[in-house]
SEDRENDO-838942 format. One record per residue (C-alpha): x, y negated, z negated; residue in three letters; residue number from 0. Coordinates in steps of 0.02 Angstrom, whole numbers. Layout:
<drenlos>
+--------+--------+--------+------+------+
:     xx :     yy :     zz : resn : resi :
+--------+--------+--------+------+------+
:      X :      Y :      Z :  ala :  NUM :
...
+--------+--------+--------+------+------+
</drenlos>
This chain:
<drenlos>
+--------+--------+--------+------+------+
:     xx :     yy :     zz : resn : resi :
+--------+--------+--------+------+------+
:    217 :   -212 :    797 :  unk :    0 :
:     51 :   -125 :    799 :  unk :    1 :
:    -83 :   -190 :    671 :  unk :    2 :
:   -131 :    -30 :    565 :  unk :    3 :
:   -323 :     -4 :    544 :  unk :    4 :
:   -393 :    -37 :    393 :  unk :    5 :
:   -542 :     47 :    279 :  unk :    6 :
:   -691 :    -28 :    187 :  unk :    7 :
:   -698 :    -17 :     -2 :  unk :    8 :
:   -873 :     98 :    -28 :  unk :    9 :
:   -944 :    129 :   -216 :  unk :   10 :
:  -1005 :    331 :   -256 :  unk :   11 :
:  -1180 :    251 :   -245 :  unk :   12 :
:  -1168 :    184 :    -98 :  unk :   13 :
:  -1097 :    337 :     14 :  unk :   14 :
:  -1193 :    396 :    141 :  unk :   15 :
:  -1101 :    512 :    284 :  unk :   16 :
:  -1173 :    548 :    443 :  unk :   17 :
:  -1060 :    648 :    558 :  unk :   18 :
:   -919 :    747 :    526 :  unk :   19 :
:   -786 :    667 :    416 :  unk :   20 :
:   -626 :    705 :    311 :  unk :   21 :
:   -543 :    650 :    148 :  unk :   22 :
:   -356 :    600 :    104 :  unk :   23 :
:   -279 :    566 :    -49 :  unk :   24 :
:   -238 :    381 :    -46 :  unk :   25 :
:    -58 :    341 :   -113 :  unk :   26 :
:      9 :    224 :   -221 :  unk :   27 :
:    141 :    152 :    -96 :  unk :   28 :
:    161 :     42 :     51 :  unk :   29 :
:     72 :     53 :    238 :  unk :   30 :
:    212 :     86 :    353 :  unk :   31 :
:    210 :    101 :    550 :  unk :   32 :
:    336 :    202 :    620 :  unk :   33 :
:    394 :    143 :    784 :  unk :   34 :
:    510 :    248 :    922 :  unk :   35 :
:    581 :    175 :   1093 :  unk :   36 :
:    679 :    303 :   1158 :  unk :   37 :
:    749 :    344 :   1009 :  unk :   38 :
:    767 :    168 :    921 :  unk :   39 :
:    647 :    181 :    802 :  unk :   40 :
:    578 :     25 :    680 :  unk :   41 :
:    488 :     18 :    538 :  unk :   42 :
:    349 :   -104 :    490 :  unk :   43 :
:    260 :   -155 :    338 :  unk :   44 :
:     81 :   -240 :    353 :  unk :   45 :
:    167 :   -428 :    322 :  unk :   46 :
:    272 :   -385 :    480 :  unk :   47 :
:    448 :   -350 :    410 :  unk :   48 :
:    550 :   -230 :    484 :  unk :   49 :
:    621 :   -129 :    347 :  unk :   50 :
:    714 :      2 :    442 :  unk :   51 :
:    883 :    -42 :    379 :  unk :   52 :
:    815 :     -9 :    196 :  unk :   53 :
:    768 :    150 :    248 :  unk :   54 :
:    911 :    242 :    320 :  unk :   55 :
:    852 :    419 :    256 :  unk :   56 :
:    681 :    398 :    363 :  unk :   57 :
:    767 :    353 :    506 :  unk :   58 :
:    887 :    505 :    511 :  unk :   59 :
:    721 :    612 :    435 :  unk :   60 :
:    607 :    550 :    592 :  unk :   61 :
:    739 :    587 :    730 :  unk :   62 :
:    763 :    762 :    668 :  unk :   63 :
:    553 :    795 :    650 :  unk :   64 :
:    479 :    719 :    804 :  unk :   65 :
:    480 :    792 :    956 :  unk :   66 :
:    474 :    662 :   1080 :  unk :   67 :
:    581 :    480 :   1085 :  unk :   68 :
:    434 :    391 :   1104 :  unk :   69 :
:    298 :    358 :    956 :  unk :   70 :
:    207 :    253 :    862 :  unk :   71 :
:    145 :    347 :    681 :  unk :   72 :
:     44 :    286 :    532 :  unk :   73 :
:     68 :    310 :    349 :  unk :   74 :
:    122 :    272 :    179 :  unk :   75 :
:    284 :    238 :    110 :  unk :   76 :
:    309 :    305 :    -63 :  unk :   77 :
:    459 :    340 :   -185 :  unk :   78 :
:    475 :    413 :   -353 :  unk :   79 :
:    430 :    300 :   -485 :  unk :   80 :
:    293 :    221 :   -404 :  unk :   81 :
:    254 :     48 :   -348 :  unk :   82 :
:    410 :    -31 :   -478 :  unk :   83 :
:    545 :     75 :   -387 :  unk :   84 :
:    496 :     32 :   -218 :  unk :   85 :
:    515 :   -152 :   -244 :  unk :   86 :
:    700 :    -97 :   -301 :  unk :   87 :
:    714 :    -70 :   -129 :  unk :   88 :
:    709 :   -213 :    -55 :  unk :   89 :
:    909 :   -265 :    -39 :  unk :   90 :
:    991 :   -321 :     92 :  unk :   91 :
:   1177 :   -253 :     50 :  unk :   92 :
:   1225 :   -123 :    168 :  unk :   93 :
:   1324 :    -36 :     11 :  unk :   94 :
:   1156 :    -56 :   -115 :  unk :   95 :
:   1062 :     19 :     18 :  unk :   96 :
:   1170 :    199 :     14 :  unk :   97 :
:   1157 :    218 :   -159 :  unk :   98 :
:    957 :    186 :   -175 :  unk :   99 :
:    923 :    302 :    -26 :  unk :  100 :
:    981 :    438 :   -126 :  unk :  101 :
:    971 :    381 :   -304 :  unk :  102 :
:    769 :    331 :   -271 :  unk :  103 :
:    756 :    432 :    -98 :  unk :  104 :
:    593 :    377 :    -14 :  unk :  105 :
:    459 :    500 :     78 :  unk :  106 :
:    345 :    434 :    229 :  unk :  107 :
:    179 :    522 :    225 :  unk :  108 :
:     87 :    540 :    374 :  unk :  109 :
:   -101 :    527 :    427 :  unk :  110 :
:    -97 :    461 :    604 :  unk :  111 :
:    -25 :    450 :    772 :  unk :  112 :
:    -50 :    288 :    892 :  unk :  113 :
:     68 :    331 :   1026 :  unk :  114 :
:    160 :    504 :   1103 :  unk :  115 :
:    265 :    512 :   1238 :  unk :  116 :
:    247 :    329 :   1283 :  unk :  117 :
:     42 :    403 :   1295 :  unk :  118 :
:    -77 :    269 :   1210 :  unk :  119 :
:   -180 :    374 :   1093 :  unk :  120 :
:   -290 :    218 :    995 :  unk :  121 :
:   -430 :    274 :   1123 :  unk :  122 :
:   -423 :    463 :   1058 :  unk :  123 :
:   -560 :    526 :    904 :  unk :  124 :
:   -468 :    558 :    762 :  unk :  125 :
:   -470 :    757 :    777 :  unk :  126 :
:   -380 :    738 :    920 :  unk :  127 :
:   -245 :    612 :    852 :  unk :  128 :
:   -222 :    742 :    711 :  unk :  129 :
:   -207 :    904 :    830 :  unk :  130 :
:    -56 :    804 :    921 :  unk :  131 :
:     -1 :    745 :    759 :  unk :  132 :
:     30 :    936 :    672 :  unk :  133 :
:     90 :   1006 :    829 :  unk :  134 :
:    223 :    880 :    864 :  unk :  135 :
:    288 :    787 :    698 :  unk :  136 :
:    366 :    927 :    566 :  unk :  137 :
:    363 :    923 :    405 :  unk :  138 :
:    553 :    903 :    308 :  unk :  139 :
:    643 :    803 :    186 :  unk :  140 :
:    581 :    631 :    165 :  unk :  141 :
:    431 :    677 :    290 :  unk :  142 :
:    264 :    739 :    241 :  unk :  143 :
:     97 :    759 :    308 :  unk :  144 :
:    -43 :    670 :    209 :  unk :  145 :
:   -177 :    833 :    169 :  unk :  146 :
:   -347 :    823 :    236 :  unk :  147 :
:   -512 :    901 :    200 :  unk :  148 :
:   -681 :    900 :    279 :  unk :  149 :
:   -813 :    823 :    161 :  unk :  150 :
:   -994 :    767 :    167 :  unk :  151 :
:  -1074 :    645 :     36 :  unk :  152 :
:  -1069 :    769 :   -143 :  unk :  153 :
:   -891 :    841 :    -79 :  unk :  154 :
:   -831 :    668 :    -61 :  unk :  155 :
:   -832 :    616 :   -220 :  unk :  156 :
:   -773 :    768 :   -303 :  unk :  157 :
:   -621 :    764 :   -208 :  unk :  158 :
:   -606 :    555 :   -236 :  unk :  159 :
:   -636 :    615 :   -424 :  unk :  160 :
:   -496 :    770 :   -411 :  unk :  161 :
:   -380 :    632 :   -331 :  unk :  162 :
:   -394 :    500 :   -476 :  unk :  163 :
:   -364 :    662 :   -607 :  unk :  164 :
:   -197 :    730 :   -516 :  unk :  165 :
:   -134 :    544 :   -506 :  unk :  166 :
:   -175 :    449 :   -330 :  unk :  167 :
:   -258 :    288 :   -315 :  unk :  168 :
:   -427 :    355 :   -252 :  unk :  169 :
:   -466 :    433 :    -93 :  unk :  170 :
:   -497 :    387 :    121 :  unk :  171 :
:   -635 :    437 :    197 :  unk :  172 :
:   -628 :    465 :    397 :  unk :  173 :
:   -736 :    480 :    518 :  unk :  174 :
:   -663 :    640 :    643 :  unk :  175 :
:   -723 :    543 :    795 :  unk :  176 :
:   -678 :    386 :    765 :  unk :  177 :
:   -529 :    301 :    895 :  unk :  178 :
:   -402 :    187 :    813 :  unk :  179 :
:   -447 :     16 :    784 :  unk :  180 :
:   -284 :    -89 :    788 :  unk :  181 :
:   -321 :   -234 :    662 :  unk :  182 :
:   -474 :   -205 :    591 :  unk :  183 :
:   -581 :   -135 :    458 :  unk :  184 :
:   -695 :    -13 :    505 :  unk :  185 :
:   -825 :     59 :    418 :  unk :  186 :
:   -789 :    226 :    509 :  unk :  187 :
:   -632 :    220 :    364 :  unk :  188 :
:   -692 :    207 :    201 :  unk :  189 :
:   -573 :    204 :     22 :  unk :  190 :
:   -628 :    247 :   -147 :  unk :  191 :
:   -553 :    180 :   -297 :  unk :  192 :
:   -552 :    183 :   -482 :  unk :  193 :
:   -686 :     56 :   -515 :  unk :  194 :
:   -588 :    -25 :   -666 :  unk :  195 :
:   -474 :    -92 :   -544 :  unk :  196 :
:   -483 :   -257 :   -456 :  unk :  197 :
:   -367 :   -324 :   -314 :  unk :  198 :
:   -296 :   -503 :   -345 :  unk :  199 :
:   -169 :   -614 :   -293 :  unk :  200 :
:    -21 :   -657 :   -386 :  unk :  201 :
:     17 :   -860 :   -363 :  unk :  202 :
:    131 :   -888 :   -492 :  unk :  203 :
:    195 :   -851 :   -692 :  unk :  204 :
:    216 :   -947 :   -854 :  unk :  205 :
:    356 :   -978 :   -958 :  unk :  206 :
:    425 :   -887 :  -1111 :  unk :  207 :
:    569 :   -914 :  -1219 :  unk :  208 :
:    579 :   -757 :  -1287 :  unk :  209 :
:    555 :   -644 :  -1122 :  unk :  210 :
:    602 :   -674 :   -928 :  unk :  211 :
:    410 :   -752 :   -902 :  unk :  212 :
:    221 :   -731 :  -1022 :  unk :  213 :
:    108 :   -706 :   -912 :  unk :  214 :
:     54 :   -683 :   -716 :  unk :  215 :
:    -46 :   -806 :   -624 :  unk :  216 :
:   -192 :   -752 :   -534 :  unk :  217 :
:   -312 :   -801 :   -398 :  unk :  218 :
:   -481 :   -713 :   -311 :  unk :  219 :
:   -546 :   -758 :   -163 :  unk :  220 :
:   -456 :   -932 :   -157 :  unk :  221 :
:   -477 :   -980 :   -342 :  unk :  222 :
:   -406 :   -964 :   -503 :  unk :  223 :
:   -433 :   -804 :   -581 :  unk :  224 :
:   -345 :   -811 :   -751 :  unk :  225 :
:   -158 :   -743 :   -824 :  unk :  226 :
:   -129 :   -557 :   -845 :  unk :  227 :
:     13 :   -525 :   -993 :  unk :  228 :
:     -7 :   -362 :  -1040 :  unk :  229 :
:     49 :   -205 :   -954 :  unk :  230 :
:    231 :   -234 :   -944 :  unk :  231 :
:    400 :   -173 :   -998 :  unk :  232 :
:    541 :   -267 :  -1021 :  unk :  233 :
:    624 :   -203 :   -869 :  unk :  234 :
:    442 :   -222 :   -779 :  unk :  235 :
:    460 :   -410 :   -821 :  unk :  236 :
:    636 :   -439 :   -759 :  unk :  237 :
:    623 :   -351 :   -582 :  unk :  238 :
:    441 :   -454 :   -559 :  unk :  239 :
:    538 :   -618 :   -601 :  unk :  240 :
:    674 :   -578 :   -467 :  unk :  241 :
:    517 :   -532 :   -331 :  unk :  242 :
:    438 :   -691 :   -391 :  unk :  243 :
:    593 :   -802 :   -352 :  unk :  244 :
:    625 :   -712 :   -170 :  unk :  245 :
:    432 :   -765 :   -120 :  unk :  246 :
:    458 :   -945 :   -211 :  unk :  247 :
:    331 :  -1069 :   -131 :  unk :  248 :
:    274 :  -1238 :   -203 :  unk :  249 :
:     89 :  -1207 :   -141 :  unk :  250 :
:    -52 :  -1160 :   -239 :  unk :  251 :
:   -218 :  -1169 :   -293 :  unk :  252 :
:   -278 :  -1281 :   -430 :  unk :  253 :
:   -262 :  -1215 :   -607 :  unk :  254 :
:   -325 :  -1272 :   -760 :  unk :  255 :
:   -209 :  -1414 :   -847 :  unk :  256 :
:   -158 :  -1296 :   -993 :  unk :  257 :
:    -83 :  -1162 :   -868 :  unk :  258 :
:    -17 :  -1301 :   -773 :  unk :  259 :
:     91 :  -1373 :   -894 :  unk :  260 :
:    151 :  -1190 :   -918 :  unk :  261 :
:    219 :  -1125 :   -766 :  unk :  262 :
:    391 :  -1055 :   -731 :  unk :  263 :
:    375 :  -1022 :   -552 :  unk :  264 :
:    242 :  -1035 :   -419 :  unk :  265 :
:    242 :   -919 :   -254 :  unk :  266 :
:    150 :   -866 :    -95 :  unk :  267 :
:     -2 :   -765 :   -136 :  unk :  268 :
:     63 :   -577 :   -171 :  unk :  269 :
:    -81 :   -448 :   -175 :  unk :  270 :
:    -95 :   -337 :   -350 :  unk :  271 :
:   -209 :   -242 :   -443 :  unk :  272 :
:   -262 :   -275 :   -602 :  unk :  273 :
:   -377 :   -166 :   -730 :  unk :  274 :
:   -490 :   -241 :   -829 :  unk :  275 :
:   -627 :   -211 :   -981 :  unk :  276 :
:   -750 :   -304 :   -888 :  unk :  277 :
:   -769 :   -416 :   -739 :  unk :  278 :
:   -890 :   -569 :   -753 :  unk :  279 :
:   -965 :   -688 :   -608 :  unk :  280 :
:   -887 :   -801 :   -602 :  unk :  281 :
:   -755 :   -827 :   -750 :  unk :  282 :
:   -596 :   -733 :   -782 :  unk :  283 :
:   -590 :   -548 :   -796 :  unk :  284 :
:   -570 :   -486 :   -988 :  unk :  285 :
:   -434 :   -395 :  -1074 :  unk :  286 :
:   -345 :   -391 :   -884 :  unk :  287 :
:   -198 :   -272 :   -900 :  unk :  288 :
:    -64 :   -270 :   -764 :  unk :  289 :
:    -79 :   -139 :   -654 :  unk :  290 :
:     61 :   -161 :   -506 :  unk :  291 :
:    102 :   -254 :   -325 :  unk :  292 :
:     30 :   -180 :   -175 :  unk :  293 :
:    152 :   -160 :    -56 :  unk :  294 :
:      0 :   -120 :     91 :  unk :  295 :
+--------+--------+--------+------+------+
</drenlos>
């Protein structure tokens, strides 16, 4: 597997371009590199599961739209629905698997391209990586190319702002000479996002006799960060119970006695995004409303 390249989270205030860059809509779905060895092609999500077999109808969509048998591409994984559908996903029946591919048929959209024609590209600016991007990957069912415009500071945020209006998380900002950096988080890739948002990890949930769990566990940056129990439908709370259970764990980080004496289940840290009224130093964040998993 190649480690994607990540982007730093910037604030409108604090942009400041120099150079020629470009804006993409950033998608609420999962980061997904796209792998082809003469033909046998894998797919890989950032926590280093190979999904393919979930997937048939990108596999047969990729083999029909790439030119070559040997490739490495970048993008994001989406499907209809959003964020709660894609977890559907994840089965491992064979059968289960038919029926989801075309009952919530999935789309990989495309930014980037690491590897052509067994050709290592990482050392290539980005305008380059596109050109040999368009002219060799096609567009089709299930594939997509992710749009791009060129931008400079004012721009920028007018498109981030015309991204968060038609429905996408925000917006990536790239740097058109900037060479792939496997693994790390360059400031030469920037994301916007709606600042009500906040990323945290979800350790855990409480119990409930009434519904399948009350409330979500949170932690930031290695502490306790409060419950979220708002934001769900009943159907939300079922399939999150069933994602909880498949990442069980007994670790965690210390939480007050009150929540202790509460919980249902405890897992492995799973990254989500909350929105909240207000965030304060230090304590909890108020009136935090759940938002969804992130898949990337």
């Amino acid at each position: 597997m190649i480690e994607p390249m990540l982007s730093k989270l910037t604030r409108d205030e604090e942009l400041h371009l120099t150079g020629d860059w470009i804006s993409e809509p950033k998608y609420d779905g999962q980061r997904l590199i796209a792998v082809s060895k003469e033909g046998n092609i894998s797919l890989w999500t950032r926590r280093h599961l190979q999904v393919a077999k979930k997937f048939p109808e990108l596999i047969k969509a990729l083999k029909a739209n790439v030119n070559n048998q040997n490739w490495i591409l970048d993008g994001e994984l989406t499907v209809p629905g959003g964020l709660s559908n894609l977890i559907k996903r994840n089965v491992e029946d064979k059968f289960r698997i038919n029926i989801l591919s075309k009952k919530i048929p999935a789309t990989f959209h495309i930014f980037d391209i690491i590897c052509y024609n067994k050709e290592d590209l990482i050392p290539k600016p980005l305008i380059e990586r596109k050109k040999i991007l368009v002219k060799n990957v096609k567009v089709g069912e299930h594939i997509e190319m992710v749009p791009f415009t060129t931008v400079n500071d004012e721009t920028a945020i007018d498109y981030f702002q015309k991204n968060v209006k038609n429905g996408f998380e925000g917006a990536i900002l790239k740097n058109l000479h900037s060479t792939y950096r496997s693994g790390k988080r360059s400031g030469e890739w920037l994301k916007m996002k709606r600042e009500d948002t906040v990323d945290v990890y979800v350790i855990g949930a409480t119990k409930s006799e009434a519904i399948p769990f009350g409330a979500l566990i949170m932690e930031r940056n290695g502490e306790f960060f409060g419950k979220v129990g708002t934001g769900f439908s009943d159907q939300d709370r079922r399939d999150i119970l069933k994602y909880l259970k498949k990442n069980k764990s007994s670790q965690h980080v210390p939480v007050p006695p009150d929540v202790e004496s509460e919980i249902l289940i405890t897992t492995k840290p799973l990254l989500a995004e909350i929105r909240v009224n207000e965030l304060i130093k230090g304590k909890s964040p108020r009136a935090p409303v759940w938002v969804r998993f992130r898949l990337d």
